[in-house]
C-alpha positions in Angstrom: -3.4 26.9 -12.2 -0.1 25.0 -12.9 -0.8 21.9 -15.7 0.8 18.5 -14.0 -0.9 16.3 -17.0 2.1 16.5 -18.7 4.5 14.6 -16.0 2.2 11.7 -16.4 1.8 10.1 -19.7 -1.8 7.8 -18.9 -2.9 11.2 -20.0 -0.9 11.6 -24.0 -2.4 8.0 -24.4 -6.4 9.1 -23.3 -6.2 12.2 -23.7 -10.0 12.6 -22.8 -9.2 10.9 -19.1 -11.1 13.0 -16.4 -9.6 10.6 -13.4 -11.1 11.6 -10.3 -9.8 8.5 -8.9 -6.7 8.8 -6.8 -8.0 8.1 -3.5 -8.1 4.4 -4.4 -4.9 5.2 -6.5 -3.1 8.0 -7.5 -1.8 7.8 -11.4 2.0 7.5 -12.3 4.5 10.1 -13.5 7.1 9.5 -15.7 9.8 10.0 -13.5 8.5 6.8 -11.5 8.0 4.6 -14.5 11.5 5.9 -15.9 13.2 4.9 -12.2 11.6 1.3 -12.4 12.3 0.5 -15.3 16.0 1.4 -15.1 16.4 -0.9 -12.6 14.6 -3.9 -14.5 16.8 -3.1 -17.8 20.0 -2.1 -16.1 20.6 -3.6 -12.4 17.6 -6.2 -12.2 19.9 -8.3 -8.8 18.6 -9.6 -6.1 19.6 -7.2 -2.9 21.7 -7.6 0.6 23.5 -10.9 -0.5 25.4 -10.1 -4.2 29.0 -8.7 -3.7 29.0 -8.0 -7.7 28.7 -4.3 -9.0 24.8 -4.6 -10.1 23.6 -6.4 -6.9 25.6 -3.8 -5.1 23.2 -0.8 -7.0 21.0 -2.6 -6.7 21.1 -2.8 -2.7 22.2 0.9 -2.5 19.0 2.1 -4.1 17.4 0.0 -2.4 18.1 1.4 1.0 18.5 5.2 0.2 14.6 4.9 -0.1 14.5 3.6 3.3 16.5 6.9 4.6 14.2 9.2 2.0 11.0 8.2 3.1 12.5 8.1 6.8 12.6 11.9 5.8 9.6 12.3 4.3 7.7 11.4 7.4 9.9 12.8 9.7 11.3 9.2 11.7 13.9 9.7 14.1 15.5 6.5 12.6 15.6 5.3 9.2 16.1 1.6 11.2 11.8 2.6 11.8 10.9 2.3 8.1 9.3 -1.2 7.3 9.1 -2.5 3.5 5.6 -3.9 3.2 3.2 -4.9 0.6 0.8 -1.3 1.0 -1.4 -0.4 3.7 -3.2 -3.1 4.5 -0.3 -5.1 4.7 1.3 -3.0 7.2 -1.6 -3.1 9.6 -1.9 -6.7 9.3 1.1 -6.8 10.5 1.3 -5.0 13.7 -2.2 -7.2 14.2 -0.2 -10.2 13.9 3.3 -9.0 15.0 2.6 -6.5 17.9 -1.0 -7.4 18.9 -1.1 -11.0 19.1 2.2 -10.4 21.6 1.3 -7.5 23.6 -2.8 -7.6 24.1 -4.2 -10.1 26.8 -7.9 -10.8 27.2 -10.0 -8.5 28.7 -7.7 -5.8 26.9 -9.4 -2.7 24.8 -9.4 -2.0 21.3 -10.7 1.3 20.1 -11.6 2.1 16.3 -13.7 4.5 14.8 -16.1 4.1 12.7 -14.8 5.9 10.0 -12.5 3.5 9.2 -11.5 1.8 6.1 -11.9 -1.4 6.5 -8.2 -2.7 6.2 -8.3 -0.5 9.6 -11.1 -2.3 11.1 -11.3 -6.2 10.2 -8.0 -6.7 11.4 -8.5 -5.6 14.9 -12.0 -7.1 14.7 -10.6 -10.3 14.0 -7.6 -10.0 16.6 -10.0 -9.3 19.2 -11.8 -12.4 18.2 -8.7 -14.3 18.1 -7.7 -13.0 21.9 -10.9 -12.3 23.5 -10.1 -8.3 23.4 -13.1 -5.7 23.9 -13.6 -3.7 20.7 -15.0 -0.7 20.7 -16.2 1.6 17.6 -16.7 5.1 18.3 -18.7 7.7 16.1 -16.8 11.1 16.5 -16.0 11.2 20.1 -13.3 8.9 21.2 -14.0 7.4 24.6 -10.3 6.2 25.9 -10.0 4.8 29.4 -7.3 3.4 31.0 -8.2 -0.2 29.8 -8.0 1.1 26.2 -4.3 -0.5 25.1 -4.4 0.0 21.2 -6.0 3.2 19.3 -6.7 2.4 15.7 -7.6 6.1 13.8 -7.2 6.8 10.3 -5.4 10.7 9.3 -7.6 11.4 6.5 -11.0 9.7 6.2 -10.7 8.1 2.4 -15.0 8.6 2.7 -15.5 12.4 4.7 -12.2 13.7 3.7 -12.0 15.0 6.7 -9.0 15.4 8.5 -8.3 14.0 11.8 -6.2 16.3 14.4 -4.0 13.2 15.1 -1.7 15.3 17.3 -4.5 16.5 19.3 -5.4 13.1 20.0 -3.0 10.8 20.7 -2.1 13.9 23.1 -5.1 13.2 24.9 -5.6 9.5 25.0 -2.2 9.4 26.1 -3.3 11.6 29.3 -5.6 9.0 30.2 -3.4 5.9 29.2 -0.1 7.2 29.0 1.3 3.4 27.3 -1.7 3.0 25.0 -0.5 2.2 21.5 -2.1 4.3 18.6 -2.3 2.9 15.0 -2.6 5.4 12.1 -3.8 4.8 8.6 -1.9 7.1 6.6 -2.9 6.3 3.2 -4.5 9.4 2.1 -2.5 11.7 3.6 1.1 11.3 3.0 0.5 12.8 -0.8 -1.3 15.6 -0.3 -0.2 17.2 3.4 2.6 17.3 5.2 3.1 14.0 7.6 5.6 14.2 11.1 5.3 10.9 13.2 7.4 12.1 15.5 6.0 15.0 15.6 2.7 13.5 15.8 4.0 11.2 18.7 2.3 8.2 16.9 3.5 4.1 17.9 2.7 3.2 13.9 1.8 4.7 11.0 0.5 2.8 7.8 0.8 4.3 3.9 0.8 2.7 0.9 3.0 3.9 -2.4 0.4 3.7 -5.4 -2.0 6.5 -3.4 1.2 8.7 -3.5 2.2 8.3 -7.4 4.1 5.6 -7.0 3.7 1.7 -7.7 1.1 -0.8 -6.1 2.7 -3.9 -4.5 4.9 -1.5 -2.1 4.1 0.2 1.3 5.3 1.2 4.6 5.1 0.8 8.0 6.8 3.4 10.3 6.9 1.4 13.7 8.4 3.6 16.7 12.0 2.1 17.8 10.3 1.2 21.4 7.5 -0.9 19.9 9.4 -2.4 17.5 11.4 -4.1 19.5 8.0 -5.3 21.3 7.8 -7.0 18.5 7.9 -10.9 17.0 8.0 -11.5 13.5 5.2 -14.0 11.9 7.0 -14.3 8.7 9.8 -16.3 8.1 12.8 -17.2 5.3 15.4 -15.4 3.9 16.4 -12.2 4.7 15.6 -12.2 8.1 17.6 -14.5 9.4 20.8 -13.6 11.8 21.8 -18.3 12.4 20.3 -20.9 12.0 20.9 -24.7 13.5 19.0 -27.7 12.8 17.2 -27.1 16.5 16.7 -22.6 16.4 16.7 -19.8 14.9 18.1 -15.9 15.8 16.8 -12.9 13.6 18.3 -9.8 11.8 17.9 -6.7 14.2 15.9 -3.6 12.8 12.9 -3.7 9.9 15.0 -6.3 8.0 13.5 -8.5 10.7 10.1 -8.1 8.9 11.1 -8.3 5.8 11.8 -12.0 4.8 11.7 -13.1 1.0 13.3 -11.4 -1.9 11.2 -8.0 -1.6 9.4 -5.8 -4.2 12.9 -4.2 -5.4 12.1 -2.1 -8.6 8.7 -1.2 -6.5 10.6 0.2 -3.6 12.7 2.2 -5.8 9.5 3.5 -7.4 8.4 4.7 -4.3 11.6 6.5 -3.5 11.0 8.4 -6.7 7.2 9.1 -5.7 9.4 11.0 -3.1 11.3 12.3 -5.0 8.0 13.3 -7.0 6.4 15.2 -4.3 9.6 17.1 -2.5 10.0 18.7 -5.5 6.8 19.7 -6.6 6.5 21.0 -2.5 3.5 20.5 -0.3 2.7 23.2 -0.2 2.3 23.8 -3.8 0.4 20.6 -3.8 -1.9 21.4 -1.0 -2.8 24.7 -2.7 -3.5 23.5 -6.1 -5.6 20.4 -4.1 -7.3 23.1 -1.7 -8.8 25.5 -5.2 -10.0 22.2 -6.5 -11.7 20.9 -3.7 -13.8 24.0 -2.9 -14.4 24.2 -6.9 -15.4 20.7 -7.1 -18.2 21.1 -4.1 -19.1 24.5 -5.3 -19.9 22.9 -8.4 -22.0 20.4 -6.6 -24.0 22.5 -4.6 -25.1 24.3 -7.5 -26.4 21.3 -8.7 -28.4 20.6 -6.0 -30.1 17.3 -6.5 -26.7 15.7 -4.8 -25.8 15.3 -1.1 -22.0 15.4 0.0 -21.5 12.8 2.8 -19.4 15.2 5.5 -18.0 18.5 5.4 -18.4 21.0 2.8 -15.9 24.0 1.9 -13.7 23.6 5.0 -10.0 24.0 5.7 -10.1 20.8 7.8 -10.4 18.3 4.9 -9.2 17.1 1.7 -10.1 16.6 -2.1 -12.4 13.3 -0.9 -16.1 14.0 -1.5 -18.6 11.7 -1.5 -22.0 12.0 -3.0 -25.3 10.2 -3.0 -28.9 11.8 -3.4 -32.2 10.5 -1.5 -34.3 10.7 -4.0 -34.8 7.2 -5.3 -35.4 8.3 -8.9 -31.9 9.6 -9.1 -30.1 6.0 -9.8 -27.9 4.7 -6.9 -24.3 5.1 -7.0 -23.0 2.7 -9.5 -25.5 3.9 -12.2 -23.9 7.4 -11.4 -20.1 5.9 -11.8 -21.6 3.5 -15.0 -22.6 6.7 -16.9 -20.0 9.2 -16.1 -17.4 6.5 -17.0 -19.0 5.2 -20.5 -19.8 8.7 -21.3 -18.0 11.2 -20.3 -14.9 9.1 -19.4 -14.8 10.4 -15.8 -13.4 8.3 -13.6 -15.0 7.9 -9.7 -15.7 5.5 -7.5 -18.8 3.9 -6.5 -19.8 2.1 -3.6 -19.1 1.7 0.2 -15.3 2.4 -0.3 -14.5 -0.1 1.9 -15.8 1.5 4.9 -19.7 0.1 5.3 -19.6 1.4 9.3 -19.7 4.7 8.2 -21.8 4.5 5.3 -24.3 2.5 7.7 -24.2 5.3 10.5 -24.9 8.1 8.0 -27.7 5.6 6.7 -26.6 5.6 3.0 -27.0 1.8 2.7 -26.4 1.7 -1.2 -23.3 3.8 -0.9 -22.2 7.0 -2.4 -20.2 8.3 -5.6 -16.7 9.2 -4.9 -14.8 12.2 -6.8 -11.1 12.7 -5.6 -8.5 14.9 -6.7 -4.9 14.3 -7.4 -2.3 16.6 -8.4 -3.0 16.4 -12.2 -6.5 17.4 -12.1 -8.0 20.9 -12.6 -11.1 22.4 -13.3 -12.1 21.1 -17.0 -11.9 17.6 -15.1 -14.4 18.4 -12.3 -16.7 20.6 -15.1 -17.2 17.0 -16.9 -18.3 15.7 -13.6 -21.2 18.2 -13.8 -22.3 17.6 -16.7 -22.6 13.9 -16.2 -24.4 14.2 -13.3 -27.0 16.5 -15.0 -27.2 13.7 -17.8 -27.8 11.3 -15.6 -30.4 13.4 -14.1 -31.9 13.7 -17.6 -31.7 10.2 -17.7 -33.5 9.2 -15.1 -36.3 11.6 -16.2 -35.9 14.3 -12.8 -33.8 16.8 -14.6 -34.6 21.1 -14.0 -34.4 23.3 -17.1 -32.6 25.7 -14.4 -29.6 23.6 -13.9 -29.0 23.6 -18.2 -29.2 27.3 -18.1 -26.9 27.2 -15.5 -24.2 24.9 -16.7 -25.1 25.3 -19.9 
């Protein structure tokens, strides 16, 4: 197993780090810090307006990571790549900029319950707003021809499991051939290969610090059609084409939703993140993600006091596992994170993730401890994660004398 610690250098100043963190964010190579911080020491202009030399670099880099990440996804048009500020930003603003013009009452809105929640307020609240119908499925999803806006995540950032996107939008489109299908992208674009126009999606959602690149910066891709369907709700510079004392016209493409001096060095951060992953190749990543995963769940099978929320070993998810245990004895989830953390410095999350539907439905009301993998992980990472789950076990009085012969 290829060693990616190296490209990142959070790991020469702790070098002890287990991070089993990245689904709520993935750490940063070198090559992305380098990048930024060229431009703040060596170009650090405003964009679009300077005609002098840096401004100029500055506005060049700027929107060759427009047309890279146009790539990356495979868009038709680079004109179909919106700046935003990550994620939840992006489906805000299709909320705001799309829905609020485009949905009437009476209208359907269909989300799963699997969804994080910057993929379920939002719709929530706009159907408050407008007097919409939302629906939350479980598994199955129940289009009809009322249905005008899908809302689905790719990857669930709980399950790990991996939506068949393709499959269907195919199929709620032969119901409702116009409904419009919202995709959070957030854990997939870094660790499988992504096609919206393959996938025949209207939006898709990602943000650029779960793919090794900066917080602060994400993107929307917003099909060419519904773009135009829709009306910007924030205003200023940038995207602006006149205006008079009495109106104003705005800039044609995503510049229309970009206003205000935007997250520059950020943005050329993410085009590096790109750069990052293209060159590493997905399907080196995917591999090296794939052994990990089944090792990681593997690992806690054998240590069989712990529950994974989902799937196990399965070729239809990702390195997202979830864990929580019914016996009450065994600590909730933050006691699990608490201890692993302070000491075995092993980093994973603990909670409801941000998606308390799901964790409701499967009736894990106190949440579940979250391991996920990233490209610089391997197996001495998810071998500490063992051993501070069986020291936690000790620790709350329930451990086996089988599982220290086991893991020793």
């Amino acid at each position: 197993m290829k060693n990616y610690k190296k490209l990142f250098p959070i790991f020469k100043n702790n070098p002890t780090l287990h991070y089993l963190d990245s689904a709520a964010t993935s750490l940063k190579p070198q090559v992305v810090l380098d990048k930024m911080m060229d431009y703040y020491q060596n170009y650090s202009a405003n964009i679009h307006r300077g005609l002098y030399p840096i401004s100029e670099k500055a506005t060049t880099e700027y929107e060759q990571v427009r047309n890279k990440v146009a790539k990356f996804i495979g868009a038709k048009f680079e004109g179909e790549i919106i700046f935003t500020g990550g994620t939840t930003a992006s489906i805000n603003m299709v909320a705001r900029s799309w829905g609020e013009n485009n949905l009437v009452k009476g209208d359907e809105i269909v989300v799963t319950v699997a969804e994080h929640h910057s993929n379920f307020v939002p719709w929530q609240q706009l159907a408050k707003r407008k007097s919409l119908k939302l629906r939350v499925t479980s598994y199955e999803l129940e289009i009809t021809k009322n249905t005008k806006l899908l809302a689905i995540n790719h990857v669930s950032n709980v399950l790990g499991t991996v939506n068949n996107i393709k499959e269907i939008i195919k199929k709620a489109r032969e119901i409702n051939p116009n409904i419009c299908v919202v995709v959070d992208g957030a854990q997939a674009v870094a660790h499988m290969p992504v096609n919206v126009t393959d996938l025949d999606c209207d939006f898709y959602a990602f943000s650029g610090h779960k793919m090794y690149g900066p917080t602060g910066v994400g993107v929307l891709y917003a099909k060419a059609n519904r773009q135009l369907e829709m009306k910007p709700d924030n205003f200023g510079g940038g995207m602006i084409k006149e205006v008079t004392t009495e109106t104003s016209t705005w800039a044609e493409g995503p510049e229309k939703f970009e206003a205000g001096t935007p997250p520059i060095g950020e943005v050329i951060g993410l085009g590096a993140a790109v750069d990052f992953i293209n060159e590493i190749g997905m399907k080196n990543i995917m591999a090296h993600e794939k052994e990990l995963t089944d090792y990681l769940i593997e690992s806690i099978l054998k240590y069989g006091r712990i529950k994974i929320l989902g799937l196990g070993i399965s070729d239809n998810r990702l390195g997202v596992v979830s864990m929580y245990s019914d016996d009450k004895q065994m600590g909730t989830s933050h006691d699990f994170s608490d201890i692993l953390g302070r000491k075995f410095n092993v980093a994973v999350r603990a909670g409801h993730h941000c998606a308390m539907p799901l964790h409701t439905k499967f009736g894990v009301e106190t949440g579940t401890t979250r391991a996920s993998i990233g490209i610089y992980n391997d197996k001495n990472d998810i071998d500490e994660l063992i051993k501070g789950l069986i020291y936690a076990k000790d620790i709350f009085n329930c451990i086996e004398e089988g599982d220290k012969k086991f893991y020793g």
